[in-house]
Biotite code that builds the C-alpha atoms (Angstrom):
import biotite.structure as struc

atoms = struc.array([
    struc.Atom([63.429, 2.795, 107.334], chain_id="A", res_id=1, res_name="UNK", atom_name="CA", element="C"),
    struc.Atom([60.633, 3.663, 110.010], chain_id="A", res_id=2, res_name="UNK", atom_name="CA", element="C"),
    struc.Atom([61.215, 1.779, 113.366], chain_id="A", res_id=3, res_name="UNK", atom_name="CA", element="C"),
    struc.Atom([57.785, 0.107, 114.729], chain_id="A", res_id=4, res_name="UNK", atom_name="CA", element="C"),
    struc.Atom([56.608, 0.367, 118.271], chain_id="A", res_id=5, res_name="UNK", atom_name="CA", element="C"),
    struc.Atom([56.265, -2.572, 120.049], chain_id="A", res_id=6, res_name="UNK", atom_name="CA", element="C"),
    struc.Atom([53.200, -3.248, 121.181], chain_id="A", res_id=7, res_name="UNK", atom_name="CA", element="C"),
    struc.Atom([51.133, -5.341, 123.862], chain_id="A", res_id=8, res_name="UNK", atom_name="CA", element="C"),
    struc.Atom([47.696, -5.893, 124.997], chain_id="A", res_id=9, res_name="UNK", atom_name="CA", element="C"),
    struc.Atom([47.454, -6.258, 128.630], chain_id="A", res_id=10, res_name="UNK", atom_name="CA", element="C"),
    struc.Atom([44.027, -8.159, 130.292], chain_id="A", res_id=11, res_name="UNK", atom_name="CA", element="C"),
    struc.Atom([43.169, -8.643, 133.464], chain_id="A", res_id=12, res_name="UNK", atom_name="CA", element="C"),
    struc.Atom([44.371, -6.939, 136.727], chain_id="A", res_id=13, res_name="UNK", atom_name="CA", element="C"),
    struc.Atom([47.480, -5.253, 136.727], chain_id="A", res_id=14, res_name="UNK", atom_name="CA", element="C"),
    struc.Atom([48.047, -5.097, 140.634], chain_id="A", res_id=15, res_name="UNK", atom_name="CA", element="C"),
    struc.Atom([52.042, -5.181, 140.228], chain_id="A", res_id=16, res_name="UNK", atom_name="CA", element="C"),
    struc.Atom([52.247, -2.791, 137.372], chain_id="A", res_id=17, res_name="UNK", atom_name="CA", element="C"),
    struc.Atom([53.450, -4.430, 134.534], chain_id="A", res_id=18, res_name="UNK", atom_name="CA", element="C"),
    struc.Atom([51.385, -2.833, 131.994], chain_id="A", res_id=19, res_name="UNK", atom_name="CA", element="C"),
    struc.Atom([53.267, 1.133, 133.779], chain_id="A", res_id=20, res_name="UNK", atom_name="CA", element="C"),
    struc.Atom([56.958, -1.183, 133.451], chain_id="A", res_id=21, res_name="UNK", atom_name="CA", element="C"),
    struc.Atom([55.934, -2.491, 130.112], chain_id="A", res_id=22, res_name="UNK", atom_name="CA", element="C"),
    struc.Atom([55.538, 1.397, 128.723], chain_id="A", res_id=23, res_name="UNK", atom_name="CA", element="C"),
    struc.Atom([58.651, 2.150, 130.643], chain_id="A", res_id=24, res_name="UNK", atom_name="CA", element="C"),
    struc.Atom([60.446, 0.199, 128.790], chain_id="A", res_id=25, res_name="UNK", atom_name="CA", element="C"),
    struc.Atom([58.878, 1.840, 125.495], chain_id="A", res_id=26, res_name="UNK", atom_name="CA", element="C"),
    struc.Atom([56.040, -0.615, 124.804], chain_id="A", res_id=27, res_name="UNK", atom_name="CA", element="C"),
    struc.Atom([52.673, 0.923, 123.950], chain_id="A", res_id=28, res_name="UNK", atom_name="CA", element="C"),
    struc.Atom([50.054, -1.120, 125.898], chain_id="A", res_id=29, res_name="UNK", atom_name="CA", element="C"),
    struc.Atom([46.524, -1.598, 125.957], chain_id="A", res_id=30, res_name="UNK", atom_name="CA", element="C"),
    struc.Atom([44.291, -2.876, 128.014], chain_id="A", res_id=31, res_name="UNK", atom_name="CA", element="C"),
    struc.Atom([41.290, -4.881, 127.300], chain_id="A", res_id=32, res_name="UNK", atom_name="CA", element="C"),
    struc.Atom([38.095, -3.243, 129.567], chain_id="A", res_id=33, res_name="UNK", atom_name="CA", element="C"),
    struc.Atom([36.279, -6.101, 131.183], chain_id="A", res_id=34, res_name="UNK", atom_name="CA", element="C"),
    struc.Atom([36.236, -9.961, 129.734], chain_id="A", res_id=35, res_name="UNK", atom_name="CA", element="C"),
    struc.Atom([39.008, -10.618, 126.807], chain_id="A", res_id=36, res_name="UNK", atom_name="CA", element="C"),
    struc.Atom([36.612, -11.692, 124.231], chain_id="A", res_id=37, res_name="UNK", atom_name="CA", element="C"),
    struc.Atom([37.362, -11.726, 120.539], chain_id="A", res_id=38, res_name="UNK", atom_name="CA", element="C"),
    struc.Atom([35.575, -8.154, 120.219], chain_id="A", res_id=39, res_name="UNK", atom_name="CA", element="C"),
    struc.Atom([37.737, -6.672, 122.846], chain_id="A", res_id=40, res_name="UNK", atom_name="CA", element="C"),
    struc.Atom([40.914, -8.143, 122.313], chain_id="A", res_id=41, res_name="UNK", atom_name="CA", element="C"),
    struc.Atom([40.519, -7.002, 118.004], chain_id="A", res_id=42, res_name="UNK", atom_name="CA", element="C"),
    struc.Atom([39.257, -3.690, 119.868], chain_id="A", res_id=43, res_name="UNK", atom_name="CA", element="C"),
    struc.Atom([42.583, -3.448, 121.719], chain_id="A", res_id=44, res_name="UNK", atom_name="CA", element="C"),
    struc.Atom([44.502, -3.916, 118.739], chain_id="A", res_id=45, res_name="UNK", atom_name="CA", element="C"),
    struc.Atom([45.413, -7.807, 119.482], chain_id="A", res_id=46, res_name="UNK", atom_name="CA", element="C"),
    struc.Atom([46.263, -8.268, 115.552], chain_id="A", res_id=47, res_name="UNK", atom_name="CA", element="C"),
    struc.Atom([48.716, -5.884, 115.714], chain_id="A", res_id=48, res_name="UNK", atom_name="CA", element="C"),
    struc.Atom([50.307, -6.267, 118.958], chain_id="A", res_id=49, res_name="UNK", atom_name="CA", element="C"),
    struc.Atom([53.716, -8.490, 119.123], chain_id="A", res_id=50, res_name="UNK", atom_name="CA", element="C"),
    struc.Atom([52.595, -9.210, 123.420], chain_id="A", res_id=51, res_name="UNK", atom_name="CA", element="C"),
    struc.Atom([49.355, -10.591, 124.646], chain_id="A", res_id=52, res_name="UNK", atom_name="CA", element="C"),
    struc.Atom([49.680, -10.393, 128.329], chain_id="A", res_id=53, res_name="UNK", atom_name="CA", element="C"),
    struc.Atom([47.433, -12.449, 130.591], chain_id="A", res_id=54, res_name="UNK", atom_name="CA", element="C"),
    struc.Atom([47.061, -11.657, 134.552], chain_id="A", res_id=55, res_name="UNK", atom_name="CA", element="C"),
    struc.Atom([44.038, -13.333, 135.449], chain_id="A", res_id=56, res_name="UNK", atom_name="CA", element="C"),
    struc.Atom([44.068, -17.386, 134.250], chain_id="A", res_id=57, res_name="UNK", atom_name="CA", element="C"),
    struc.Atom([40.656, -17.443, 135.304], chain_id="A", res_id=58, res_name="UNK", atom_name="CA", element="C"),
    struc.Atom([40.647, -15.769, 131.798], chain_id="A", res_id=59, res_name="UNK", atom_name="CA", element="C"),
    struc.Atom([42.819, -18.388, 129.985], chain_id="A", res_id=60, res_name="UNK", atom_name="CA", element="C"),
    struc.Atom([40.624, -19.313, 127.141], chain_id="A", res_id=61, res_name="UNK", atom_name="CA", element="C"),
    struc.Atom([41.354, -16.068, 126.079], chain_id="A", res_id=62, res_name="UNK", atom_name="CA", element="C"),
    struc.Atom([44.739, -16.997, 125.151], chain_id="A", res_id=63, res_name="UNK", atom_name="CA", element="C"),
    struc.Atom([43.718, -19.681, 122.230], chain_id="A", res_id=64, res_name="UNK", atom_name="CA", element="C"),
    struc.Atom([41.491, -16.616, 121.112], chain_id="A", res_id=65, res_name="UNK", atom_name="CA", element="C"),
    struc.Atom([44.584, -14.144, 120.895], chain_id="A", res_id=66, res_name="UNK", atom_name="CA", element="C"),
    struc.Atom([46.216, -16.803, 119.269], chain_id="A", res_id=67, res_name="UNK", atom_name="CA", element="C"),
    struc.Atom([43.909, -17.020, 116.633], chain_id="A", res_id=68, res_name="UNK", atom_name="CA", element="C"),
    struc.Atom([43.350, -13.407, 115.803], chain_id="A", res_id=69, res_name="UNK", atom_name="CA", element="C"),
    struc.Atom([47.061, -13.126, 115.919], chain_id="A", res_id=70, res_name="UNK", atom_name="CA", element="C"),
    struc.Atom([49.240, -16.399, 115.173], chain_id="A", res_id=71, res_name="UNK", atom_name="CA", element="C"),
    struc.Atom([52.436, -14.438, 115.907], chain_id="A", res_id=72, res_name="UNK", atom_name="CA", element="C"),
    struc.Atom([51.387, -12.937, 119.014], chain_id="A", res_id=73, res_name="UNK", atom_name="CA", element="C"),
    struc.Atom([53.306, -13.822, 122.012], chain_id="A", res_id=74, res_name="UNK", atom_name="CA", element="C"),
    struc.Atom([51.308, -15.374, 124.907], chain_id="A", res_id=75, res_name="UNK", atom_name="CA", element="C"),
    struc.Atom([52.888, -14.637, 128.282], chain_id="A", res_id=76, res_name="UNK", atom_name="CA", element="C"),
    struc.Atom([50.829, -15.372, 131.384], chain_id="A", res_id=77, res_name="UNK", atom_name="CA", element="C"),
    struc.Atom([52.000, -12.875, 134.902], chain_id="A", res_id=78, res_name="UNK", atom_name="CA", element="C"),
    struc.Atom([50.124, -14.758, 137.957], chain_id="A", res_id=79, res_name="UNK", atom_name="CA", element="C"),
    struc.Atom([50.646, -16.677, 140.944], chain_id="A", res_id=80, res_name="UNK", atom_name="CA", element="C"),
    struc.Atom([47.791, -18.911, 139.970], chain_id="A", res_id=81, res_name="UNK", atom_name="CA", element="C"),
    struc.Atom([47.994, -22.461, 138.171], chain_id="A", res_id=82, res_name="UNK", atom_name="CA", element="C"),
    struc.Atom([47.549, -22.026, 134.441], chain_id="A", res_id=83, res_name="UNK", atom_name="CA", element="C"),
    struc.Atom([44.620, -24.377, 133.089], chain_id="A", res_id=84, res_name="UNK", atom_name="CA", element="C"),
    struc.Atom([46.336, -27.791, 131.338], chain_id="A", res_id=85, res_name="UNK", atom_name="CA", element="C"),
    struc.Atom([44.956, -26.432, 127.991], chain_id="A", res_id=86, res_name="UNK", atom_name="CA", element="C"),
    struc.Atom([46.693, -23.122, 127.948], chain_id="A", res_id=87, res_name="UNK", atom_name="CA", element="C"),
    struc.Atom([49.789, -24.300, 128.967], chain_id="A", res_id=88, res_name="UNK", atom_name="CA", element="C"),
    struc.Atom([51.202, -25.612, 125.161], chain_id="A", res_id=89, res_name="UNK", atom_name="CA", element="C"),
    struc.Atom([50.051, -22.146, 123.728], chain_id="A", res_id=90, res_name="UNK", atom_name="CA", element="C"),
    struc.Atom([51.436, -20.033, 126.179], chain_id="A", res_id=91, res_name="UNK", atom_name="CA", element="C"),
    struc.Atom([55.199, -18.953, 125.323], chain_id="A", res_id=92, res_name="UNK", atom_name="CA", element="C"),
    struc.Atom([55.880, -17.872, 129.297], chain_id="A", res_id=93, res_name="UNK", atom_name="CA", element="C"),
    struc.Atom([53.966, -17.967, 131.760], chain_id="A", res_id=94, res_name="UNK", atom_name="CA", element="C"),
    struc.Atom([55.996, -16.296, 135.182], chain_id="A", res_id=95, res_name="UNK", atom_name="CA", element="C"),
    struc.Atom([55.050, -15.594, 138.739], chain_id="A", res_id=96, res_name="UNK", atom_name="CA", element="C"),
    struc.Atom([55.163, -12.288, 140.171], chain_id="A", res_id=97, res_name="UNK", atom_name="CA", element="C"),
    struc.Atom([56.387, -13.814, 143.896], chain_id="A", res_id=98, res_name="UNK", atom_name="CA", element="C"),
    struc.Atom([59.365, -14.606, 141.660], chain_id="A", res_id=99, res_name="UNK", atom_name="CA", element="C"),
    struc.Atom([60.071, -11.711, 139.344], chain_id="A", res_id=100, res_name="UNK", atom_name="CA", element="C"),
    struc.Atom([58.879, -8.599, 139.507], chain_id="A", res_id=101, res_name="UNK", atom_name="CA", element="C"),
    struc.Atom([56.998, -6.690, 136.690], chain_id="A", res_id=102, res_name="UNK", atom_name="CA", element="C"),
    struc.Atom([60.220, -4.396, 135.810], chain_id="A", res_id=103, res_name="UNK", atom_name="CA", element="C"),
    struc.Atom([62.626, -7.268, 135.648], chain_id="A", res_id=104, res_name="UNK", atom_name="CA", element="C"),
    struc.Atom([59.404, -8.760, 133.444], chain_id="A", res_id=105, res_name="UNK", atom_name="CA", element="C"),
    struc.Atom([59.244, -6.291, 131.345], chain_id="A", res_id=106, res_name="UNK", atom_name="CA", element="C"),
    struc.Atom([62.725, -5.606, 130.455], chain_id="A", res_id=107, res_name="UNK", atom_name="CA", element="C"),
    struc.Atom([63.509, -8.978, 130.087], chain_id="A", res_id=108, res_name="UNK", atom_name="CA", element="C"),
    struc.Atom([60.401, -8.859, 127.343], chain_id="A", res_id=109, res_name="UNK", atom_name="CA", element="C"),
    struc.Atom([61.351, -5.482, 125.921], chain_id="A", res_id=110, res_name="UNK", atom_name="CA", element="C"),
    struc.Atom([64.972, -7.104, 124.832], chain_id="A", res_id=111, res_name="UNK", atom_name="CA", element="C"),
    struc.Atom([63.156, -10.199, 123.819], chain_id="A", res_id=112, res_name="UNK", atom_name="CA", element="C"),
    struc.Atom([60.848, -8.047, 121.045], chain_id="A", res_id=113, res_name="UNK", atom_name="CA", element="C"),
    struc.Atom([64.125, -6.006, 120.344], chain_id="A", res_id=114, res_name="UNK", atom_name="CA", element="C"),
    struc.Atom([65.467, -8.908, 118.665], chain_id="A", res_id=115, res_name="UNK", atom_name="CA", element="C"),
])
Protein backbone atom coordinates (compact mmCIF):
# COMPACT_ATOMS: atom_id res chain seq x y z
CA UNK A 1 0.00 0.00 0.00
CA UNK A 2 1.30 3.50 -1.34
CA UNK A 3 0.95 6.29 1.36
CA UNK A 4 -0.67 9.66 -0.22
CA UNK A 5 0.68 13.09 0.38
CA UNK A 6 -1.38 15.36 1.96
CA UNK A 7 -2.12 18.12 0.23
CA UNK A 8 -3.38 21.88 0.52
CA UNK A 9 -4.07 24.82 -1.55
CA UNK A 10 -3.08 27.95 0.06
CA UNK A 11 -4.79 31.61 -1.29
CA UNK A 12 -4.19 34.73 -0.34
CA UNK A 13 -1.21 36.31 1.56
CA UNK A 14 0.88 34.21 3.49
CA UNK A 15 2.59 36.99 5.71
CA UNK A 16 3.07 34.47 8.80
CA UNK A 17 4.21 31.54 6.81
CA UNK A 18 1.86 28.96 7.04
CA UNK A 19 2.00 27.71 3.63
CA UNK A 20 6.61 27.21 4.59
CA UNK A 21 5.03 25.42 8.26
CA UNK A 22 2.41 23.60 6.33
CA UNK A 23 5.36 21.84 4.00
CA UNK A 24 7.31 21.49 7.16
CA UNK A 25 5.16 19.44 8.44
CA UNK A 26 5.14 17.30 5.07
CA UNK A 27 2.14 18.87 3.30
CA UNK A 28 2.62 19.70 -0.38
CA UNK A 29 1.03 23.17 -0.89
CA UNK A 30 -0.01 25.28 -3.57
CA UNK A 31 -0.79 28.45 -3.98
CA UNK A 32 -3.42 29.99 -6.05
CA UNK A 33 -1.65 33.21 -8.17
CA UNK A 34 -3.96 36.15 -7.90
CA UNK A 35 -8.02 35.87 -7.25
CA UNK A 36 -9.23 32.14 -6.12
CA UNK A 37 -11.60 31.64 -8.89
CA UNK A 38 -12.88 28.27 -9.99
CA UNK A 39 -10.07 28.20 -12.84
CA UNK A 40 -7.35 28.78 -10.38
CA UNK A 41 -8.33 26.92 -7.53
CA UNK A 42 -8.98 23.43 -10.25
CA UNK A 43 -5.49 24.89 -11.57
CA UNK A 44 -3.98 24.48 -8.09
CA UNK A 45 -5.18 21.13 -7.75
CA UNK A 46 -8.28 22.09 -5.30
CA UNK A 47 -10.03 18.57 -6.27
CA UNK A 48 -7.36 16.81 -5.04
CA UNK A 49 -6.21 18.61 -2.10
CA UNK A 50 -7.57 17.35 1.53
CA UNK A 51 -6.81 21.58 2.86
CA UNK A 52 -8.18 24.67 1.28
CA UNK A 53 -6.56 27.40 3.18
CA UNK A 54 -7.98 30.91 3.13
CA UNK A 55 -5.84 34.12 4.39
CA UNK A 56 -7.56 36.89 2.93
CA UNK A 57 -11.69 36.81 3.82
CA UNK A 58 -11.96 39.56 1.55
CA UNK A 59 -11.75 36.38 -0.67
CA UNK A 60 -14.43 34.31 1.17
CA UNK A 61 -16.73 33.45 -1.61
CA UNK A 62 -14.04 31.47 -2.65
CA UNK A 63 -14.64 29.06 0.00
CA UNK A 64 -18.36 27.88 -1.24
CA UNK A 65 -16.38 27.53 -4.65
CA UNK A 66 -13.67 25.09 -3.10
CA UNK A 67 -16.40 23.48 -1.59
CA UNK A 68 -18.00 22.69 -4.62
CA UNK A 69 -15.13 21.53 -6.72
CA UNK A 70 -14.17 19.50 -3.75
CA UNK A 71 -17.04 18.43 -1.18
CA UNK A 72 -14.41 16.81 1.08
CA UNK A 73 -12.07 19.55 1.14
CA UNK A 74 -11.40 21.09 4.40
CA UNK A 75 -12.08 24.86 4.66
CA UNK A 76 -9.87 26.53 7.26
CA UNK A 77 -9.74 30.32 7.28
CA UNK A 78 -5.94 31.94 8.99
CA UNK A 79 -6.84 35.85 9.55
CA UNK A 80 -7.37 38.38 12.03
CA UNK A 81 -10.27 39.68 10.04
CA UNK A 82 -14.14 38.92 10.61
CA UNK A 83 -15.22 36.07 8.36
CA UNK A 84 -18.39 37.14 6.18
CA UNK A 85 -21.85 35.54 7.96
CA UNK A 86 -22.12 33.32 4.80
CA UNK A 87 -18.81 31.58 5.04
CA UNK A 88 -18.95 30.95 8.44
CA UNK A 89 -21.32 27.41 8.28
CA UNK A 90 -18.91 26.12 5.47
CA UNK A 91 -15.82 26.85 6.99
CA UNK A 92 -14.49 23.84 9.28
CA UNK A 93 -11.90 26.41 11.30
CA UNK A 94 -11.40 29.46 10.92
CA UNK A 95 -8.24 30.71 13.57
CA UNK A 96 -6.43 33.93 14.21
CA UNK A 97 -2.86 34.28 13.81
CA UNK A 98 -2.64 36.93 17.07
CA UNK A 99 -3.67 33.67 18.73
CA UNK A 100 -1.78 30.77 17.21
CA UNK A 101 0.90 30.87 15.23
CA UNK A 102 1.25 29.23 11.72
CA UNK A 103 3.58 26.22 13.13
CA UNK A 104 1.33 25.40 16.02
CA UNK A 105 -1.43 25.75 12.90
CA UNK A 106 0.00 23.61 10.93
CA UNK A 107 0.91 20.81 13.11
CA UNK A 108 -2.16 20.83 14.75
CA UNK A 109 -3.63 20.33 10.91
CA UNK A 110 -0.92 17.91 9.84
CA UNK A 111 -2.16 15.39 12.85
CA UNK A 112 -5.68 16.27 11.98
CA UNK A 113 -5.18 14.84 8.06
CA UNK A 114 -3.00 12.01 9.69
CA UNK A 115 -6.03 10.57 11.02
Amino acid sequence: MTETQTTAVLAGPDAEGLGDALAAEGIAVTHVDGVPTGESLTAAGIDDAVLYVLTDTAEATSIPVAKERNPDVRAVVYADETLPEFAQPITDLAVDPRLLDAETVAEELAADAAQ
